[in-house]
C-alpha positions, 0 to 999 in steps of 0.5 A: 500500500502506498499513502500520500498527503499533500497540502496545497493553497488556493483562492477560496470561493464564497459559498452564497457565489457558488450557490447563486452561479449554480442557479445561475448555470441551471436558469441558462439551461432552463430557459433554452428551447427545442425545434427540430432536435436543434437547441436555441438560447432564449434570444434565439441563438443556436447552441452548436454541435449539439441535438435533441434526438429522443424524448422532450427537452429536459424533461426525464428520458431526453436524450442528446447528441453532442459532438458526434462522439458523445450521447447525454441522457436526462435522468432527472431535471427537477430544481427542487430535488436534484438534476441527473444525467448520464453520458456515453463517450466513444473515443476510439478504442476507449468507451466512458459511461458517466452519471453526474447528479446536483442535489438541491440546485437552490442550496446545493447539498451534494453532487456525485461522478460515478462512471466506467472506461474499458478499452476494446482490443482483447482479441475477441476473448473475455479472459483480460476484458477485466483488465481493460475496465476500470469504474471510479466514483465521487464525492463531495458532502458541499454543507461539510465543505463550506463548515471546513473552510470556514474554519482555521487550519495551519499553513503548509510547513517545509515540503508542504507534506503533513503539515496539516493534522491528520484526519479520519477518512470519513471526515474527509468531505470530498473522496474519490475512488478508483477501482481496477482488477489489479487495485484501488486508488482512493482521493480525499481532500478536506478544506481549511481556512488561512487568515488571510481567507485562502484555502489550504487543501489537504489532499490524500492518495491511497493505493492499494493492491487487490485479489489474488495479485496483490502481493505482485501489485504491492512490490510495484507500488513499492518499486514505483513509490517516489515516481507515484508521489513526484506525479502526485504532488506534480499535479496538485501543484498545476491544479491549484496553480491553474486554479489561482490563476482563474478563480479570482477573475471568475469569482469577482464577476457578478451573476449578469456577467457570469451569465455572459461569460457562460454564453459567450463558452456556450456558443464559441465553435471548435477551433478546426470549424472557424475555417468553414462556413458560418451562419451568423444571427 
């Protein structure tokens, strides 16, 4: 088994901000309309590269296509409970199943991933379909969150590594979790306060052999122990980098402008297609 523990530092977002862009997002979506399986904005713009290709807009048992290589469904669209949907991507040999489900989108309480990636290519046989499977699931307890940021929590020592005090895994309000025939890979991050209002997160890798293979899979971990935590603590690194570099901007808009600012994404069309023919409104 191999377990790692990284704190980083980040610009925090203010709860009611995030509430009110989840309302934000959901009331765009809301107000858009369906003709001829071709989606439309409320000023009559044409949302691209998207259709509606079974079932009524928004309504449970809708389904889309987007981009040509990916199917969405509509499982549930109610602002009062919770919003659903599942997504079917097809890259290649690779195949990606997702659900994604928001509960509560006036004061969201949860929202959870759960989804599956397999690769094709095992000669027609299902004696290593296994192992071209992996599922994964997350998680992340949004009311436990913001409890956590809002409090005090120590600032990154040397190295970053354990400067934070340790915490049991329940108490972690976001997990996530990776689940393969050879192992398990298990992501908790739990959120502090710095004086100064930031974000320290505290992020924890576990990993862990499973079945008849474990004893193989522990000594390569073992092997590949500091490469495992040069990329861990890499990527945390770029993420919360990339992250303090957009959350200021983005969180010092209000709702009309992050209402602009989700149409302008909304309607840009893929860089390849800037070259061909355009219908303008």
């Amino acid at each position: 088994m191999v377990h790692l523990i990284y704190t980083v530092t980040v610009e925090s977002v203010p709860r009611r901000w995030f509430e009110q862009a989840v309302v934000t997002l959901y009331d765009l979506v809301a107000e858009t309309r369906a003709e001829d399986g071709r989606l439309f904005l409320a000023d009559g713009r044409e949302v691209p590269d998207i259709r509606l290709v079974r079932g009524s807009h928004l309504r449970a048992g809708a389904e889309y296509e987007v981009d040509d290589d990916a199917q969405v469904r509509v499982t549930e669209w109610d602002r009062r409970s919770a919003v659903r949907v599942t997504q079917h991507v097809t890259d290649g040999a690779v195949t990606a199943e997702i659900e994604g489900e928001l509960r509560d989108v006036e004061r969201p309480r949860e929202a959870g991933l759960r989804g599956s990636v397999s690769t094709s290519g095992t000669g027609g046989t299902t004696r290593w379909a296994s192992l071209t499977r992996a599922t994964g699931t997350s998680h992340i307890r949004l009311d436990d969150w913001w409890d956590a940021a809002s409090g005090q929590s120590p600032g990154p020592g040397p190295g970053k590594d354990g400067a934070v005090r340790r915490q049991g895994p329940s108490s972690a309000p976001l997990e996530a979790r990776l689940d393969h025939r050879l192992g398990r890979a298990v992501v908790r991050a739990t959120p502090g306060r710095l004086p100064d209002g930031r974000w320290t997160i505290r992020v924890s890798l576990s990993v862990r052999g499973r079945s008849l293979l474990r004893p193989l899979t522990t000594v390569a971990l073992r092997v590949a122990a500091r490469a495992l935590r040069r990329g861990f603590t890499r990527t945390l690194d770029t993420t919360a980098a990339r992250w303090n570099e957009v959350v200021p901007g983005l969180v010092s808009q209000d709702m009309p402008q992050l209402r602009e600012r989700i149409l302008t994404t909304a309607l840009e069309k893929p860089l390849e297609d800037e070259s061909g023919p355009r219908e303008g409104f």
